[in-house]
N, C-alpha and C positions, 0 to 999 in steps of 0.2 A: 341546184335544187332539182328534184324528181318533176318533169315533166308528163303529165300524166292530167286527165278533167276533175276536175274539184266537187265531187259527190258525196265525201264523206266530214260529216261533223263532228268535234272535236269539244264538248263543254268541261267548264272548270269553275271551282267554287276556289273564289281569294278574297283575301281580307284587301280592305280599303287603299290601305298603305300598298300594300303590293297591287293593285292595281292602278294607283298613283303612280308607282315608281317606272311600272313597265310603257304606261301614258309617254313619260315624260323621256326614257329609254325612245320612243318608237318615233315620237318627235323629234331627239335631235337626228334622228337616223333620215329623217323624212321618209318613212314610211307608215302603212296603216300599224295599228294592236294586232291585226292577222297574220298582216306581212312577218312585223318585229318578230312576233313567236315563233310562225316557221320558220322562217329562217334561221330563229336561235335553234330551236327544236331539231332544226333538221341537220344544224352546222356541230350539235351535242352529237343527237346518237350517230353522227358518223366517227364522230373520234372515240366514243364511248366504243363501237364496233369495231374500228381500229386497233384498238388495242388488247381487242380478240382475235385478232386474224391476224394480225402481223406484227413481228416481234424484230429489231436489231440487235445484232450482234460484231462485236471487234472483230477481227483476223483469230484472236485465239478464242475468244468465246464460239466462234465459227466452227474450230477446227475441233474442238474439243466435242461441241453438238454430232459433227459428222462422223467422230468415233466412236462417241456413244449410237450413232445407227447403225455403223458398219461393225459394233460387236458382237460377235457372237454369242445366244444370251445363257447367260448362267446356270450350272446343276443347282437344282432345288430339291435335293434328296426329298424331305419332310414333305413336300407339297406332291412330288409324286409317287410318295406313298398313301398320299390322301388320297389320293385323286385313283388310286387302285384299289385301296382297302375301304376309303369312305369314311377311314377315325384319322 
C-alpha cells in the first residue's frame, strides 16, 4: 500500500446489496469498509497499470520486437510528397 497521511476523502453512492456484500467481504478479511476498499482499490489500479507499463514476451515474440526497433524505417513515397506539396 502507498504510504503516505490520509487527507484525502473518497465518497460513493451503492445500492444496499452492494454495500451488504462489501460489509460481509471486509469481515471475513478482518478488516474495516475503508481498509477492504483500499486495499482492493489500490491492489486493482496496480494491476489495471501494469498492464500498461509492462508487457511479456517469449524468446521469439522478443526477438522479433527487437527487429522491428532495429529496422530501418520504410519509403513512404505518397506521404512524402504530402508532406512537400501539402495534397
Amino acid at each position: 500500500m502507498l504510504a503516505s497521511s490520509k487527507t484525502q476523502r473518497v465518497d460513493l453512492r451503492i445500492s444496499p446489496a452492494a454495500k451488504e456484500m462489501i460489509q460481509a467481504a471486509a469481515q471475513a478479511q478482518d478488516k474495516t469498509v475503508s481498509e477492504f476498499l483500499l486495499d482492493s482499490g489500490l491492489t486493482s489500479a496496480a494491476e489495471t497499470l501494469a498492464d500498461r507499463r509492462l508487457f511479456i514476451l517469449d524468446d521469439a515474440q522478443w526477438q522479433a520486437f527487437q527487429a522491428a526497433l532495429d529496422a530501418l524505417p520504410r519509403a513512404r513515397p505518397r506521404l512524402a510528397r504530402l508532406m512537400k506539396t501539402g495534397r
